[in-house]
TIRO-2110 file (N, C-alpha, C; in Angstrom, 1 decimal):
// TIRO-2110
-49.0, 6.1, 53.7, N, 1, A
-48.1, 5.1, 53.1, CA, 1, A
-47.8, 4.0, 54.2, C, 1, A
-48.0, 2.9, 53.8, N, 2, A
-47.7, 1.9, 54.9, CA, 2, A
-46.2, 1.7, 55.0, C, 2, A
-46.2, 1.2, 55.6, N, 3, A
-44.4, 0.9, 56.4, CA, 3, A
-44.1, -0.7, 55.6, C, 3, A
-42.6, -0.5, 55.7, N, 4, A
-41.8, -1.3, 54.9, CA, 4, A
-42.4, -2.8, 55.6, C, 4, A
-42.9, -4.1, 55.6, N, 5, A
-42.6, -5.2, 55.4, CA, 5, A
-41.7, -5.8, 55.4, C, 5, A
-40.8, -6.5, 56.6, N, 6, A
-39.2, -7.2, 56.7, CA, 6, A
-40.1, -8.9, 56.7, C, 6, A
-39.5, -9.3, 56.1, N, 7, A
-39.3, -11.0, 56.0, CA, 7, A
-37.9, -11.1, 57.1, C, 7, A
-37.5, -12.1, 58.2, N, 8, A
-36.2, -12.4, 58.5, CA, 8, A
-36.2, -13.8, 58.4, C, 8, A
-35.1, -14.2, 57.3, N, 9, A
-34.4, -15.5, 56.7, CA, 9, A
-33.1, -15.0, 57.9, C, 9, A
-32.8, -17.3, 58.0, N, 10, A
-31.6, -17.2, 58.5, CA, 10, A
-31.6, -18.6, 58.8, C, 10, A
-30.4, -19.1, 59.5, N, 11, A
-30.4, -20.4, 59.5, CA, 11, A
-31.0, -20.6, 60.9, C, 11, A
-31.2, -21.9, 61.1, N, 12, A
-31.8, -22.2, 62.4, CA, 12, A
-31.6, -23.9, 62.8, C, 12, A
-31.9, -24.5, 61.8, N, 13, A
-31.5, -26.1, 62.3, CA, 13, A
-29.8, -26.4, 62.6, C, 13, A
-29.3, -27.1, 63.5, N, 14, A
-28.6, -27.5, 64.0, CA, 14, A
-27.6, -26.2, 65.2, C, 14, A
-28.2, -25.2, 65.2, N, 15, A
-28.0, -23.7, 66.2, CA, 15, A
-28.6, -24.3, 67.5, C, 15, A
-28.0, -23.8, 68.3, N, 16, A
-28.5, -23.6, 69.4, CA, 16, A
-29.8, -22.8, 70.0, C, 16, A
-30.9, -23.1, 70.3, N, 17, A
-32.0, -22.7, 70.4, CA, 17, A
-32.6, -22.0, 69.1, C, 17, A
-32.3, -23.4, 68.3, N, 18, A
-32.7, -22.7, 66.9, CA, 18, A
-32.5, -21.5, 66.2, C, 18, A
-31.1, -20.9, 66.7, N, 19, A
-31.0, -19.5, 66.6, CA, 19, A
-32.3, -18.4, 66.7, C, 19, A
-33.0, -18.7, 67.8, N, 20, A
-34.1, -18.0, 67.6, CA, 20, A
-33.6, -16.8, 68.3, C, 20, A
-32.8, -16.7, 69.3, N, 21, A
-32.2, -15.1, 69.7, CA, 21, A
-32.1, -14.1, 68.7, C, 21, A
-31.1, -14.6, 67.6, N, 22, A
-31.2, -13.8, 66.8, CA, 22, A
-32.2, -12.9, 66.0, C, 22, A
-33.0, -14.4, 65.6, N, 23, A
-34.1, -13.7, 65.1, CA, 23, A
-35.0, -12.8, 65.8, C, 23, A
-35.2, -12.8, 67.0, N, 24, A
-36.3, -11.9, 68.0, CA, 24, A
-35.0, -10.8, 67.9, C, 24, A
-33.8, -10.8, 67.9, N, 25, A
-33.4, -9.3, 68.2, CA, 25, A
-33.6, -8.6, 66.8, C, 25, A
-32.9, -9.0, 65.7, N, 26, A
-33.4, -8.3, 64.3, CA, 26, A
-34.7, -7.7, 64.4, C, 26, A
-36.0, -8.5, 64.4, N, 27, A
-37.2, -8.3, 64.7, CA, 27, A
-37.6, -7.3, 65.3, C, 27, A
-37.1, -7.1, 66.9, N, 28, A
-37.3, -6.0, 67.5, CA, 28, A
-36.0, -4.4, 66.9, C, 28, A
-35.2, -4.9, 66.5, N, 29, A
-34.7, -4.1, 66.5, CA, 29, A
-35.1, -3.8, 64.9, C, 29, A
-36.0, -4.2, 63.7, N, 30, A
-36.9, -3.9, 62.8, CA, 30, A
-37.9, -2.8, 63.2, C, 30, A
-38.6, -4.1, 64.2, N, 31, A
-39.9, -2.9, 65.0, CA, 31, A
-39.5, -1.6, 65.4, C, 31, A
-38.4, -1.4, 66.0, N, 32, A
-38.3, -0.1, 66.4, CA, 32, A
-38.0, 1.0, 65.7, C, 32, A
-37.8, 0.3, 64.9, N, 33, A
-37.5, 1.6, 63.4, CA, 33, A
-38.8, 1.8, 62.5, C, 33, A
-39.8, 0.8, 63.4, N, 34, A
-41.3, 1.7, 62.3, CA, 34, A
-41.7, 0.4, 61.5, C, 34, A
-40.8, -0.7, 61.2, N, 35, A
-41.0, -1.9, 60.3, CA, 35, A
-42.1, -2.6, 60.6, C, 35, A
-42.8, -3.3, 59.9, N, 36, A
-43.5, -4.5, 59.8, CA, 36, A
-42.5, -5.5, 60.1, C, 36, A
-42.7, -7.1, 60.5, N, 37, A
-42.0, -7.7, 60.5, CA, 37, A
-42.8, -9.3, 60.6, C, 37, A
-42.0, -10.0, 59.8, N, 38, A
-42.5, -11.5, 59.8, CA, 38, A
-41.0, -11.9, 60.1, C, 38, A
-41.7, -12.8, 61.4, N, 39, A
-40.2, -13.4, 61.8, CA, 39, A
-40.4, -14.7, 62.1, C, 39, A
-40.1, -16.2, 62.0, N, 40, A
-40.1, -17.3, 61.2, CA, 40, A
-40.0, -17.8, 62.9, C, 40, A
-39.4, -17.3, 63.7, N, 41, A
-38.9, -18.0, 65.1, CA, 41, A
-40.4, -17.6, 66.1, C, 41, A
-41.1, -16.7, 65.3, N, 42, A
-42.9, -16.6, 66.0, CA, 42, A
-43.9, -17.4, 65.0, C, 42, A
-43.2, -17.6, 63.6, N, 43, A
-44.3, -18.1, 62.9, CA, 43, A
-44.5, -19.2, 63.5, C, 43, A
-43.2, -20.5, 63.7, N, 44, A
-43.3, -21.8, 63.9, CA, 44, A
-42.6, -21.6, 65.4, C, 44, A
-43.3, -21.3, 66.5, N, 45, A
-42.4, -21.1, 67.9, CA, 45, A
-42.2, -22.8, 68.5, C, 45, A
-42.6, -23.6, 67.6, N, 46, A
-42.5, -25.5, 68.2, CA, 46, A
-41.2, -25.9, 67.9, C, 46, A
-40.4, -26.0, 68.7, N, 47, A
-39.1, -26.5, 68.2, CA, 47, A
-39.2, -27.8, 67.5, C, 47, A
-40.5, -28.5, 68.0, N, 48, A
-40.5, -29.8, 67.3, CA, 48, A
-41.2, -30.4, 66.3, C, 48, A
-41.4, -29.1, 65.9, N, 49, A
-42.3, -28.9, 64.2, CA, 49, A
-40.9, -29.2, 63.1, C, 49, A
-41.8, -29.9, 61.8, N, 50, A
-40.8, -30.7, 60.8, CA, 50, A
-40.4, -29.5, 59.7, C, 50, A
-39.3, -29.7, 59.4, N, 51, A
-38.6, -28.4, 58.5, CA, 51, A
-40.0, -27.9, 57.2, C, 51, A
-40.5, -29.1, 56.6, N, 52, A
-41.4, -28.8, 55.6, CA, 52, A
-42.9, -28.3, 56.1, C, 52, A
-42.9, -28.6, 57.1, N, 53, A
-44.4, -27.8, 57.8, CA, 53, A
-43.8, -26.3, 58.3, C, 53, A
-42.7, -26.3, 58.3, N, 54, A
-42.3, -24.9, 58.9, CA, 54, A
-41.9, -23.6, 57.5, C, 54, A
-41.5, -24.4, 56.8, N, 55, A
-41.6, -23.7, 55.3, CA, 55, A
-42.4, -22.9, 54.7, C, 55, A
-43.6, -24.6, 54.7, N, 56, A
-44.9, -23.5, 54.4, CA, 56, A
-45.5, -22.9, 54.9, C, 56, A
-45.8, -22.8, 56.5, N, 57, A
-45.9, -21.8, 57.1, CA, 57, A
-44.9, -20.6, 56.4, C, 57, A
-43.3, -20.9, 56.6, N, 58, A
-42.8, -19.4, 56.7, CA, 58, A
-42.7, -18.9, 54.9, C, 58, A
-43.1, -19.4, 53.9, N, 59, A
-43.1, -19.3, 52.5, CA, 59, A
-44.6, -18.4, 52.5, C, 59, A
-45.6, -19.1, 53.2, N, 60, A
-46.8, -18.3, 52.8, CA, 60, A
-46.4, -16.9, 53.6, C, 60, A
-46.2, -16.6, 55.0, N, 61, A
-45.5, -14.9, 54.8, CA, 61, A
-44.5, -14.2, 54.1, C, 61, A
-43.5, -14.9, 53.8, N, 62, A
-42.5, -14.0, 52.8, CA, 62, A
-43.4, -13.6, 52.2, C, 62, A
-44.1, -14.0, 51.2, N, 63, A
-44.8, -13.7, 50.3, CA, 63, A
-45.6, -12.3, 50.5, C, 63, A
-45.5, -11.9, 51.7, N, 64, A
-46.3, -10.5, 51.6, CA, 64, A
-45.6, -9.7, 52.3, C, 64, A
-44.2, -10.0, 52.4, N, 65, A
-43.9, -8.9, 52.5, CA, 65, A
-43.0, -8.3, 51.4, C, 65, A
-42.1, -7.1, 51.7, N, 66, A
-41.4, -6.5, 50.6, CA, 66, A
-40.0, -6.4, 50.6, C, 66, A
-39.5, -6.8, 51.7, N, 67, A
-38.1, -7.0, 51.7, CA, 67, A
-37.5, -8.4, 52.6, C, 67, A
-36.4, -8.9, 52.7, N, 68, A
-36.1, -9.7, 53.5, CA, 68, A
-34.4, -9.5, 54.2, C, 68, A
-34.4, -9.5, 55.4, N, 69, A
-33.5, -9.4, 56.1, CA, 69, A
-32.6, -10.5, 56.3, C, 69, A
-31.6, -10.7, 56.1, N, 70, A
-30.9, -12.0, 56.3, CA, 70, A
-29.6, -12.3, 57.0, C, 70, A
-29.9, -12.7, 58.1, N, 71, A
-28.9, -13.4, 58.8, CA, 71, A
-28.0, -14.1, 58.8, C, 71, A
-27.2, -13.3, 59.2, N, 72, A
-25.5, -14.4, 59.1, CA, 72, A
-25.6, -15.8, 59.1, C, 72, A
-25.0, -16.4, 58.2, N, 73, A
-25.0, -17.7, 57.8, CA, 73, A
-26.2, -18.4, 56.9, C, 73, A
-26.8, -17.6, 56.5, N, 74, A
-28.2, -17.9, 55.6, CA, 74, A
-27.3, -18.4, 54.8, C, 74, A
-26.7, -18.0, 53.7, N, 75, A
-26.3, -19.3, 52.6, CA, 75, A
-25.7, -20.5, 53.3, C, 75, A
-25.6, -21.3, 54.4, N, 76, A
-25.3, -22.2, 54.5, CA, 76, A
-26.8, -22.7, 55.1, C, 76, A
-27.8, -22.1, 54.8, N, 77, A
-29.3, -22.9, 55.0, CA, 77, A
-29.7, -23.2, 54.1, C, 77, A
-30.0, -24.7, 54.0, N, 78, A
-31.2, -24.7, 52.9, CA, 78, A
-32.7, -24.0, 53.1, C, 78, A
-33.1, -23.6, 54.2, N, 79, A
-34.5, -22.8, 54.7, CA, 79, A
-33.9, -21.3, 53.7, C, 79, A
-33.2, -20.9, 54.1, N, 80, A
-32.3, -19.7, 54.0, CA, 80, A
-32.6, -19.6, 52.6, C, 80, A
-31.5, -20.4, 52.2, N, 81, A
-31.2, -20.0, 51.1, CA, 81, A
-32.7, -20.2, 49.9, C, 81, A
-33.2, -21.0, 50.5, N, 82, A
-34.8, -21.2, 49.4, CA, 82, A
-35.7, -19.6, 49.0, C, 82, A
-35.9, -19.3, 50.9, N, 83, A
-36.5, -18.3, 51.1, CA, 83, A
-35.6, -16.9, 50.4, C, 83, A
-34.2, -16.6, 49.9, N, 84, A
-34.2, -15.9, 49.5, CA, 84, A
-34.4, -15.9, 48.3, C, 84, A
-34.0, -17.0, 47.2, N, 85, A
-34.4, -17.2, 46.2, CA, 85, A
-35.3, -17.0, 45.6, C, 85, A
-36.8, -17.2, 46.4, N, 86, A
-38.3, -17.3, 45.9, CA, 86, A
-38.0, -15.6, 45.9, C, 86, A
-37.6, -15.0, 47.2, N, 87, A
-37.9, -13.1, 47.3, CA, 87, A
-37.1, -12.7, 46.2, C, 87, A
-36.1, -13.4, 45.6, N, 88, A
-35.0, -12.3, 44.3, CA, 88, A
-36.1, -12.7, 43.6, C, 88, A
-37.0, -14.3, 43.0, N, 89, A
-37.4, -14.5, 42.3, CA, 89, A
-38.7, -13.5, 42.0, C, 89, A
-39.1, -12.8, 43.2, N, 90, A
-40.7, -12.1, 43.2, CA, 90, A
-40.2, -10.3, 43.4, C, 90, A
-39.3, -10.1, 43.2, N, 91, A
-38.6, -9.1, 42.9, CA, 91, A
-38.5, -8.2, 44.9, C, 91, A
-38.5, -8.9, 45.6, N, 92, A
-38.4, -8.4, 46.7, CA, 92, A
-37.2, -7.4, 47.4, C, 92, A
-36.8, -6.9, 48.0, N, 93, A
-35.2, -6.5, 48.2, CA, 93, A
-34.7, -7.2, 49.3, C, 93, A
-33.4, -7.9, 49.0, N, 94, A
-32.8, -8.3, 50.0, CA, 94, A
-31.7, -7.8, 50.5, C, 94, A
-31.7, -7.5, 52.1, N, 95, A
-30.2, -7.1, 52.8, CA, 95, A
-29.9, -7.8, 53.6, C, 95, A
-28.9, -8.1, 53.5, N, 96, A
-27.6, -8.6, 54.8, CA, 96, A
-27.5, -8.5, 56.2, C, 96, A
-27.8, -8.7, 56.9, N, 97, A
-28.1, -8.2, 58.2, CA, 97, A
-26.7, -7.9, 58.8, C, 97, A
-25.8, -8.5, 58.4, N, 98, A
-24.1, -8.5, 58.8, CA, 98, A
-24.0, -7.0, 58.0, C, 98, A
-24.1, -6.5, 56.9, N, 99, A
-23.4, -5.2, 56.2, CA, 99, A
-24.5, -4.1, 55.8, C, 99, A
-26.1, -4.4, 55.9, N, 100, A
-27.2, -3.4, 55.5, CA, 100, A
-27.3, -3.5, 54.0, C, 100, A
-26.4, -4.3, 53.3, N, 101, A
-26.3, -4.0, 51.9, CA, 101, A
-26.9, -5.6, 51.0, C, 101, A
-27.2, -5.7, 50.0, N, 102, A
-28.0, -6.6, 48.9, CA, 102, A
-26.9, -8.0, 49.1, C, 102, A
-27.2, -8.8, 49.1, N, 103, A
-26.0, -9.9, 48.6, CA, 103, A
-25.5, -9.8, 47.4, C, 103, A
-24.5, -10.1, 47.0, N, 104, A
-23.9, -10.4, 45.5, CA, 104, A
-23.6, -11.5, 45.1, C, 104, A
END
């Protein structure tokens, strides 16, 4: 059986160091539990890459994976909030990274 697939959504424009801390700790702390993981702060590591080149980069991996992990403050991203959208839309599971639980 292959191992779960994490997507990590979360905000990152106007954060400091693009919130990329965050995302490398989720990530590793995914990995350590056996996860796959696509994490959006390795996909596009150029801070000075443009939000829509960074999309589709990070849109074509959501797409293969099976769940997505999301980071405090995602509904106030539009990256965020796109990326969870398409995964409700493709029947993916999404949790919360703040509570382990689905958003409502």
């Amino acid at each position: 059986m292959k191992p779960i697939r994490y997507y990590v959504a979360g905000p990152m424009t106007g954060l400091a160091e693009l919130n990329f801390p965050a995302f490398h700790a989720e990530a590793a702390r995914l990995r350590a539990q056996g996860f796959e993981v696509e994490n959006p702060a390795e996909i596009n590591p150029d801070p000075t890459a443009g939000w829509q080149e960074c999309m589709r980069a990070d849109i074509a991996r959501l797409v293969t994976c099976d769940a997505v992990l999301l980071l405090p403050g995602w509904r106030q991203s539009r990256g965020a909030s796109l990326e969870a959208h398409i995964a409700k839309a493709l029947g993916l599971v999404l949790v919360e990274a703040a509570t382990g639980v689905a958003p409502s």
